[in-house]
N, C-alpha and C positions, 0 to 999 in steps of 0.2 A: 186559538190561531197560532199556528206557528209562523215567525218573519227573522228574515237575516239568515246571520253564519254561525250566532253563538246566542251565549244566556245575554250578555252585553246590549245585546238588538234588541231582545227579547226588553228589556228593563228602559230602552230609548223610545221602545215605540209606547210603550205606555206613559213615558215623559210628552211626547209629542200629540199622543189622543188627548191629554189633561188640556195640551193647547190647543188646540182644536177645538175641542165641547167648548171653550172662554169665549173662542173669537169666530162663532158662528156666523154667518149673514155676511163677513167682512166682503165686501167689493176692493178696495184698494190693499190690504193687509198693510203691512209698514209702510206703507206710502201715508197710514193717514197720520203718521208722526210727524212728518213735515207740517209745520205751522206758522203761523206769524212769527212766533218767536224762534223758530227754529232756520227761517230765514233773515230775519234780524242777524240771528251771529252770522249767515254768512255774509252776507254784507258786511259787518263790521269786521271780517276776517280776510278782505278786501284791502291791499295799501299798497302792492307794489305797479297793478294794473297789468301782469303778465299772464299770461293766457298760455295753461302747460295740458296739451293736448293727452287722451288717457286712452287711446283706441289704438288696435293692433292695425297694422296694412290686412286690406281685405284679399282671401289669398278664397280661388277659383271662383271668382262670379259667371256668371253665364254673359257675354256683354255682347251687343249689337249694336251700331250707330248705323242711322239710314239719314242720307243728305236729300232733302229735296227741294224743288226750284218753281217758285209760284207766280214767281213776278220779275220775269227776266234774269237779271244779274244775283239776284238774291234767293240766298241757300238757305235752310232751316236743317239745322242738325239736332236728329233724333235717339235718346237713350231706351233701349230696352235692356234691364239689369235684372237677372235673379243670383240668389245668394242663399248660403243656410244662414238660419237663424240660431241654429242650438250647434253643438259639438267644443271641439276644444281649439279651436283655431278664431274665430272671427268675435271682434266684441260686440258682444250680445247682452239686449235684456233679456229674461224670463218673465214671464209674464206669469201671473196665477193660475193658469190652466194649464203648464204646463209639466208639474208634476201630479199625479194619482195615486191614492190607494184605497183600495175595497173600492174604486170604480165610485168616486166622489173627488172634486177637485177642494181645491182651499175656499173657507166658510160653506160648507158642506154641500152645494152641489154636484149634481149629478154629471159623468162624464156628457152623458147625453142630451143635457140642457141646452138648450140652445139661446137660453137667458144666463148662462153662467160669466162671472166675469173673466174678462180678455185686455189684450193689452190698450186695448182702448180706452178703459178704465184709469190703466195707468196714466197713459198719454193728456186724458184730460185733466186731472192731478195738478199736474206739472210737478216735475222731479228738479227742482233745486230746494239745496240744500247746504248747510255746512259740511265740508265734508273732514274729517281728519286722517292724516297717512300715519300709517305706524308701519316702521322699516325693522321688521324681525330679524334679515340677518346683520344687519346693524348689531343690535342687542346679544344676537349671537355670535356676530365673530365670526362668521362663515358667510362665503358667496352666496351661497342659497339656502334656503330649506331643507335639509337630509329627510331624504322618505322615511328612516326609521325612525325619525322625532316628530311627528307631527306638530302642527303650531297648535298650543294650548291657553287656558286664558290668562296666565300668569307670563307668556310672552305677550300679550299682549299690553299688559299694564306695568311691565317692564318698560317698553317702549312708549308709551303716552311718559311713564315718568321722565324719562331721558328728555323729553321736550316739556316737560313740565305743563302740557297741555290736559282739561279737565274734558272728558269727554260727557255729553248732556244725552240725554233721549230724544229723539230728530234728526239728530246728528247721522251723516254716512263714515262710514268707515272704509278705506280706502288702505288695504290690509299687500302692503309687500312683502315678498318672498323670492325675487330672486329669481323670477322665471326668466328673465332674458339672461341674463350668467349661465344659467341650466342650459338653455339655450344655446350658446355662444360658442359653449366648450363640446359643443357635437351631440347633444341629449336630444333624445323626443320623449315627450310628454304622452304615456301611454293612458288607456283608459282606464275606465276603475275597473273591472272584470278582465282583465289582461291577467296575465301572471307574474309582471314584474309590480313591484310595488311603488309607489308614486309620491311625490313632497305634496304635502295638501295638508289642512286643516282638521282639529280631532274635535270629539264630543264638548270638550272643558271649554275652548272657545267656540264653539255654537251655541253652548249656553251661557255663555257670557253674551253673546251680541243680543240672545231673546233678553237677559237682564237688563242690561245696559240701557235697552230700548234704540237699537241700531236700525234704521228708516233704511237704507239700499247698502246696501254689500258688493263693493265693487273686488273685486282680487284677481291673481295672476294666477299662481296653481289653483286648483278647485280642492275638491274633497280630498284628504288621505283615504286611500284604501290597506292601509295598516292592517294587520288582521285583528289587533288589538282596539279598533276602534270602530263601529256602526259605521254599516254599510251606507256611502252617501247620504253622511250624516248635518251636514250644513242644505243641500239640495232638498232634505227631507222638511227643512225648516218652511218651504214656499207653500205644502201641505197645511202643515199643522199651525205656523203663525202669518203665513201670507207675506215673507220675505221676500224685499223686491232683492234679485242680485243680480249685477254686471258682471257677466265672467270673461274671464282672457281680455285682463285689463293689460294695459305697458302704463307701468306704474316707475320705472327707473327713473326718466325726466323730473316724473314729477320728486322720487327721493331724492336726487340731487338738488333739484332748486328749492324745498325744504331743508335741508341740510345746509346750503349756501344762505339763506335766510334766518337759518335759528329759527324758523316755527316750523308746526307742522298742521297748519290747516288752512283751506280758502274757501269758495262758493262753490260746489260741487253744481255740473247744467248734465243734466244727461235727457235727450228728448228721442224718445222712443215714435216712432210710425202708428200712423193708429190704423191697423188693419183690422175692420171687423172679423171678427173669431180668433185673431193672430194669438197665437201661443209665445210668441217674444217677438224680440226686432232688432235687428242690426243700429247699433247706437256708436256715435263719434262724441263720447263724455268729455268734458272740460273740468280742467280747477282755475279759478280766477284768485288770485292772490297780492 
């Protein structure tokens, strides 16, 4: 089989089949790392009681309100809202069905299952968890992420050092980069098959989160599409290990008021819709701290 743009793809997807065949049958994939104990730390990582909001403004919903009058004086105002669930604008979970290859989803069903798992799975779960922020251009000295340096796993453990924080298996990772700076200064954040090349995350730290045992992957840029690094190479991880991830986080609040605290971790809430068959869901994530 040939897959990707180079030999590099070639050498990932056979990293990513080894995970796969392990963690066949998975219904929840890293969802099932969250445990008693994995919610113990976050509670104990619980002391200021501030509540630092981790979702973007939701940008073109479809919206409707209809008023109506049943009993005189009194009105009932009504929401009809559609929205995407996937892209690079709104914060979103992925759910397990939402990435494919060879026409199977994560723990080897078939696209065409109609028993395969969905986000519903996740929903009933429940996704709290400890989560910890790691602020990469922190460590690096730059407002954001340069597309030509991919975030690798040795930023990453750069930045857990800087807060002296130990990150455990359950834990979320809650991984900045600088997308509102990117932002700020007039950027859009192209897709990965675009021809400009994009700040995002490379092979070294994708295989750090499968090591580490990282339960949801919240971040602000997604994948690099560097030419140096496998084709949406973290996104390919919802395949092969059942990675729950939150994409197009606003992660800045939350680097500040960890930065103003001297730690870097609190209760990660993210509660996903449980839409039968849903492929992900529009989520308004929390850190409690």
């Amino acid at each position: 089989m040939t897959y990707g743009r180079s030999a590099v793809d070639i050498d990932y997807r056979r990293w990513l089949d080894q995970l796969a065949v392990a963690r066949r049958g998975s219904r929840i994939g890293t969802a099932a790392l969250i445990d008693d104990a994995s919610r113990a730390r976050a509670a104990a990582a619980m002391s200021s009681g501030a509540s630092v909001p981790l979702a973007r403004p939701l940008t073109h919903p479809g919206f409707e309100v209809e008023v109506t009058y049943t009993d005189g004086p009194v009105g009932m105002g009504a929401d009809e809202v559609t929205f995407a669930c996937h892209g690079r604008s709104n914060t979103h979970l992925d759910a397990l069905n939402h990435i494919a290859l060879d026409g199977t989803w994560h723990g080897g069903w078939s696209v065409r299952d109609p028993d395969a798992p969905t986000v519903v799975d996740l929903a009933a779960h429940g996704l709290v968890t400890r989560g910890v922020l790691v602020d990469i251009p922190s460590v690096r000295a730059t407002p954001w992420v340069d597309a030509d340096a991919p975030v690798q796993a040795d930023d990453i453990e750069r930045a857990l050092a800087t807060t002296g924080t130990r990150f455990e298996p359950g834990d979320a990772l809650l991984l900045y980069m600088g997308r509102d700076r990117f932002e700020a200064a007039g950027n859009e954040l192209a897709g990965l098959r675009d021809a400009v090349t994009v700040p995002g995350v490379g092979r070294s730290a994708a295989e750090w989160i499968i090591d580490r045992g990282v339960s949801i992957l919240c971040w602000d840029f997604l994948d690099s599409n560097h030419p140096s690094e496998p084709f949406a190479c973290v996104h390919l991880l919802v395949w092969a290990a059942g990675l729950v991830l939150v994409d197009n986080c606003e992660l800045s609040a939350a680097a500040t008021h960890q930065r103003a605290r001297g730690v870097a971790d609190g209760a990660l809430v993210v509660a996903p819709i449980a839409v039968p068959g849903g492929t992900g869901s529009v989520v308004h994530p929390f850190l409690l701290t």
